[in-house]
VOBA-1610 file (N, C-alpha, C; in pm, whole numbers, padded with zeros to 5 digits, always signed):
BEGIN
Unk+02691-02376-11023Unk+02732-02310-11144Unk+02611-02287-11234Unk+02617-02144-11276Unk+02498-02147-11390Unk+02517-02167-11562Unk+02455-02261-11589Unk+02478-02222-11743Unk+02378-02139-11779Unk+02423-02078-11916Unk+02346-01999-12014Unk+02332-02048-12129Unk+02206-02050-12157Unk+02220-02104-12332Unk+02148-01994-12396Unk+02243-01934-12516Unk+02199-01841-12603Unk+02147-01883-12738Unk+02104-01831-12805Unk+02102-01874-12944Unk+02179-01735-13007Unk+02303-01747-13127Unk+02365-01678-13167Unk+02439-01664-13306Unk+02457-01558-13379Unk+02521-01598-13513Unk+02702-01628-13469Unk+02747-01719-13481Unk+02874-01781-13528Unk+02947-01668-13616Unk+02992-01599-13568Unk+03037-01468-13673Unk+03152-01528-13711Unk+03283-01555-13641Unk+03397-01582-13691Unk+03478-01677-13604Unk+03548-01776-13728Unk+03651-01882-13656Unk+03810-01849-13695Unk+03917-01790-13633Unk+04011-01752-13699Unk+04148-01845-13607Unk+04256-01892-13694Unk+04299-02008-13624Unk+04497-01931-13634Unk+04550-01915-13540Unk+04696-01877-13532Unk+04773-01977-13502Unk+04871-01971-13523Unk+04999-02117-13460Unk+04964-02119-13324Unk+04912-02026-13235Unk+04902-02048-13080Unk+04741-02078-13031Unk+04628-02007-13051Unk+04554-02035-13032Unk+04425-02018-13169Unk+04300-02028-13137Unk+04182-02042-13178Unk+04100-01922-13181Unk+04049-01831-13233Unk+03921-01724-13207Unk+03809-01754-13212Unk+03702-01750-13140Unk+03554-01793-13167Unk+03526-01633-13158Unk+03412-01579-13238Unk+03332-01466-13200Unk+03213-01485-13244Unk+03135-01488-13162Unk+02940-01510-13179Unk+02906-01327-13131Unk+02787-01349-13210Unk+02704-01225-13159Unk+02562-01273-13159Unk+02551-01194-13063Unk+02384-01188-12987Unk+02316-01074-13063Unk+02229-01088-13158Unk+02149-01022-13215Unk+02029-00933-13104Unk+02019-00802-13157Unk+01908-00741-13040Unk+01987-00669-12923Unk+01907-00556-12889Unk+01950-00530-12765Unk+01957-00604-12617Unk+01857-00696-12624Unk+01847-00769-12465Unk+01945-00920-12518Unk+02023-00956-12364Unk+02116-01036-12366Unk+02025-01094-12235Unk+02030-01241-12323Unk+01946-01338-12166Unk+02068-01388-12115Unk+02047-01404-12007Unk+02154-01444-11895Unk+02241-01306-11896Unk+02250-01203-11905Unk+02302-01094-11888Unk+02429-01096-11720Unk+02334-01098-11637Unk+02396-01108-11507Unk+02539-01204-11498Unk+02477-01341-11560Unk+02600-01464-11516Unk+02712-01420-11641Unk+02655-01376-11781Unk+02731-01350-11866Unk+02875-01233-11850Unk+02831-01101-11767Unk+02901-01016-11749Unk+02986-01042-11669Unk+02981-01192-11557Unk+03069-01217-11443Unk+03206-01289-11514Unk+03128-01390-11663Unk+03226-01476-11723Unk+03392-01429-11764Unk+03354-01337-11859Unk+03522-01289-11924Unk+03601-01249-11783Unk+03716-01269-11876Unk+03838-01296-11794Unk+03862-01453-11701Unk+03804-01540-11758Unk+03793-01651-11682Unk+03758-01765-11834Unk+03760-01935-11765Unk+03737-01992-11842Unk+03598-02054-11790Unk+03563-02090-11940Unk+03427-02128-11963Unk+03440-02256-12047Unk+03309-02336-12001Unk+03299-02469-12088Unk+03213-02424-12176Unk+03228-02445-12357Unk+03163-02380-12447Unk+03102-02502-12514Unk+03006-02513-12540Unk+02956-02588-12635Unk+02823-02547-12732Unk+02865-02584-12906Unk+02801-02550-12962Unk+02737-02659-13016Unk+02553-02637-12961Unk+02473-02758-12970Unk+02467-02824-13069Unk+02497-02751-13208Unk+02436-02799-13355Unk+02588-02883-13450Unk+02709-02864-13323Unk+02834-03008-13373Unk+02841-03102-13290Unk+02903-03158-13362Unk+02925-03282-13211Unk+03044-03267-13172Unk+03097-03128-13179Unk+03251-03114-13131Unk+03225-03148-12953Unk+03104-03158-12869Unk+03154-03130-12711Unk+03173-03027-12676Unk+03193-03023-12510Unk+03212-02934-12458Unk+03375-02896-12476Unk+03441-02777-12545Unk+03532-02712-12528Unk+03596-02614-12426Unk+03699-02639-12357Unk+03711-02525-12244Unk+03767-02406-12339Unk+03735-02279-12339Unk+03793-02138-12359Unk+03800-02065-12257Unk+03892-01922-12272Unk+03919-01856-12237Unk+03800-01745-12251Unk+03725-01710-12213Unk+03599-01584-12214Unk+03691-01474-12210Unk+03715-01436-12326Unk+03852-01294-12331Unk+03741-01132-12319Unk+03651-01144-12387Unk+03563-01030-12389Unk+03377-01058-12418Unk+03333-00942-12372Unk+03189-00879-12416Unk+03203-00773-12408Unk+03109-00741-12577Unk+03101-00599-12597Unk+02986-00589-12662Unk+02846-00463-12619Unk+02741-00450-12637Unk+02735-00240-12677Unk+02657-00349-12780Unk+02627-00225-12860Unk+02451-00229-12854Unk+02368-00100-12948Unk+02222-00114-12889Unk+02194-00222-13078Unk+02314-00284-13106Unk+02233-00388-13173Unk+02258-00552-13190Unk+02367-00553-13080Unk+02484-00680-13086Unk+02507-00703-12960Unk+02531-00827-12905Unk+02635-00880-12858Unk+02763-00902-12868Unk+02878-00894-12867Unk+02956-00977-12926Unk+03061-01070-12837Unk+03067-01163-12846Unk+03113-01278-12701Unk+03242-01276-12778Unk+03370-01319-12716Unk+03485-01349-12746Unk+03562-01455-12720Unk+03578-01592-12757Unk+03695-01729-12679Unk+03820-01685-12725Unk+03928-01723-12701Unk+04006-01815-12740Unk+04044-01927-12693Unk+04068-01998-12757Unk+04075-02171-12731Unk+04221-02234-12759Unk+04293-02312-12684Unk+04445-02323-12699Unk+04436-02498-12669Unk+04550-02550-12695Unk+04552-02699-12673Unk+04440-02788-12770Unk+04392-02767-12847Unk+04293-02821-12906Unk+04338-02992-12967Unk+04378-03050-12851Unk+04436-03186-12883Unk+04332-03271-12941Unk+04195-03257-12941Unk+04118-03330-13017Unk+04046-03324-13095Unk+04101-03238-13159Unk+04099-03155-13263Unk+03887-03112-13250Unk+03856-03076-13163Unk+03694-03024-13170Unk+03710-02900-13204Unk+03768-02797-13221Unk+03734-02662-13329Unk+03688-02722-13464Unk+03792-02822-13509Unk+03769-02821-13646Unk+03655-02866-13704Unk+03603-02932-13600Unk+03446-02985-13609Unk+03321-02846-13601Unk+03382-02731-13513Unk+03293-02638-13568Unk+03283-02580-13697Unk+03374-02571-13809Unk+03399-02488-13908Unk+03326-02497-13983Unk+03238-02585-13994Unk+03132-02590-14062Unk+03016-02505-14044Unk+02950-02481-13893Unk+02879-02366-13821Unk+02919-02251-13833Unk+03024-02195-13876Unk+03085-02064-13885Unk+02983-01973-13988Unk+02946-01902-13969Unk+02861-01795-14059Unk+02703-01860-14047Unk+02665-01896-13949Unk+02490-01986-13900Unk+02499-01900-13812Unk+02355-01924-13785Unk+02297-01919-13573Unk+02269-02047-13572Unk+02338-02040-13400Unk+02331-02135-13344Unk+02334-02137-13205Unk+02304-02255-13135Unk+02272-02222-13018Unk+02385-02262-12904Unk+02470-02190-12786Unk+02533-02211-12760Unk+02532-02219-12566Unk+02574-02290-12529Unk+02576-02305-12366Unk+02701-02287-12352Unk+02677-02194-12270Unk+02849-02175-12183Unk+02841-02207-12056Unk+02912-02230-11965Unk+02903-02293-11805Unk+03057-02251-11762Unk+03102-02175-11631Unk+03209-02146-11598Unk+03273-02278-11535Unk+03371-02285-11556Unk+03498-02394-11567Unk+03554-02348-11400Unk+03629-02481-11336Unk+03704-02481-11214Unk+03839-02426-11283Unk+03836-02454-11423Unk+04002-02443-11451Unk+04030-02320-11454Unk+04170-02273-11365Unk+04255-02154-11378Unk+04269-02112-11517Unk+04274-01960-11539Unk+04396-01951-11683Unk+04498-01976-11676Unk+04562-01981-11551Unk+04703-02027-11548Unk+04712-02178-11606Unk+04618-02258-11543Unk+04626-02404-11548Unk+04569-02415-11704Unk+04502-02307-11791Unk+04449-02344-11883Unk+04553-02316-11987Unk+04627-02231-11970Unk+04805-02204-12070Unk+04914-02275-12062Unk+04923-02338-11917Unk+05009-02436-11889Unk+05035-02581-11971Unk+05185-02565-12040Unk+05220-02612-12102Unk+05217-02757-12093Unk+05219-02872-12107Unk+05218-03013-12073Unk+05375-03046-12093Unk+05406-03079-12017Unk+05488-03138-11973Unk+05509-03315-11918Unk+05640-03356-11906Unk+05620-03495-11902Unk+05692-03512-11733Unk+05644-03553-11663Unk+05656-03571-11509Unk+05805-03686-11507Unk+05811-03681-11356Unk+05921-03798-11310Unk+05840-03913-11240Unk+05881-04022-11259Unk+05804-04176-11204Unk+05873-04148-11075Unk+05791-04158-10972Unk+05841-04193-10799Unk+05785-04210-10737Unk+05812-04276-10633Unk+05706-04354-10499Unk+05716-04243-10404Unk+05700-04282-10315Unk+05658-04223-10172Unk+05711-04332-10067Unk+05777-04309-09980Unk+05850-04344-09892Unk+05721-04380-09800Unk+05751-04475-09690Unk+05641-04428-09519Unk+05724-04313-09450Unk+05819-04296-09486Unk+05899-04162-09392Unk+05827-04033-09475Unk+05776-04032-09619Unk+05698-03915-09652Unk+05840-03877-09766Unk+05963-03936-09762Unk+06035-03869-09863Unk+06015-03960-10037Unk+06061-03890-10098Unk+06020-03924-10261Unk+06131-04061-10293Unk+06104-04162-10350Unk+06227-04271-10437Unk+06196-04198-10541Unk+06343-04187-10612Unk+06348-04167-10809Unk+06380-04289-10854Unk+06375-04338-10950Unk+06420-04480-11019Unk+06574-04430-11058Unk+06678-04457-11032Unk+06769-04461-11149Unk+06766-04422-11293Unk+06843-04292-11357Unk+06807-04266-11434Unk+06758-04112-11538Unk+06674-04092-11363Unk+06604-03995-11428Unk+06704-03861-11345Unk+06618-03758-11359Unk+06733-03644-11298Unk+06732-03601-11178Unk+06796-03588-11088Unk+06797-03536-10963Unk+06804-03406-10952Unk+06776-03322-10831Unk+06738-03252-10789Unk+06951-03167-10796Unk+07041-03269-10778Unk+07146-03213-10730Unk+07215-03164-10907Unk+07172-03218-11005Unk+07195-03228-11183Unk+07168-03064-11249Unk+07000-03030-11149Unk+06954-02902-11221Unk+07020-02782-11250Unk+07042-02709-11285Unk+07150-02627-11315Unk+07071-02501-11372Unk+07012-02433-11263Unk+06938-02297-11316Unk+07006-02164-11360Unk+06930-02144-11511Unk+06991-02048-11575Unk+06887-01871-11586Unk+06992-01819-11584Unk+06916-01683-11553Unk+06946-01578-11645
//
């Protein structure tokens, strides 16, 4: 996997009931890492901005768009259970320097809701035990 580290202005942090916006721009016409950068969007990326101690954040690389005087990179960021956006908001309207690195994680797996599983063993015959309790398979009642 390649990372890229840019240095960039923090243009905007904008926050909805569902997800997060990051938008940085790359000042100048030349974009370093150009090649690995154009492969990123549409996929997720591990983002980290060197100058918080928010960590590495996974986003969504939604866009790049180049003009002959900008960059402009695009996240959105969802699940933010530990709360590290809010640790950027302070960087918002700086340059700063940022590494991105492409992520194993799906977008599917990266929207996917959390959910709470069923406790069960595993048989030596390979079939599942449920504890008492919880719901069976014969209970479900699919609605359409």
């Amino acid at each position: 996997m390649t990372t890229a580290k840019l240095n960039v202005l923090f243009k905007k942090i904008q926050k909805d009931d569902k997800k997060e916006v990051l938008m940085f721009h790359v000042q100048g016409d030349e974009l370093p890492h150009a090649n690995e950068l154009l492969k990123m969007p549409g996929s997720i990326t591990m983002l980290n901005v060197e100058e918080s101690e928010a960590g590495e954040i996974g986003a969504e690389f939604i866009s790049i768009q180049r003009d002959n005087k900008k960059t402009v990179l695009k996240f959105h960021i969802k699940r933010d259970v530990d709360e590290k956006v809010n640790k950027l908001y302070p960087h918002a309207g700086a340059n700063v320097s940022i590494t991105l690195q492409p992520s194993q994680m799906s977008i599917e797996e990266f929207y996917e809701e959390p959910h709470e599983g069923l406790e069960y063993s595993v048989n030596p015959d390979g079939t599942a035990n449920i504890p008492s309790g919880q719901i069976e398979m014969d209970e479900v009642v699919v609605k359409h």
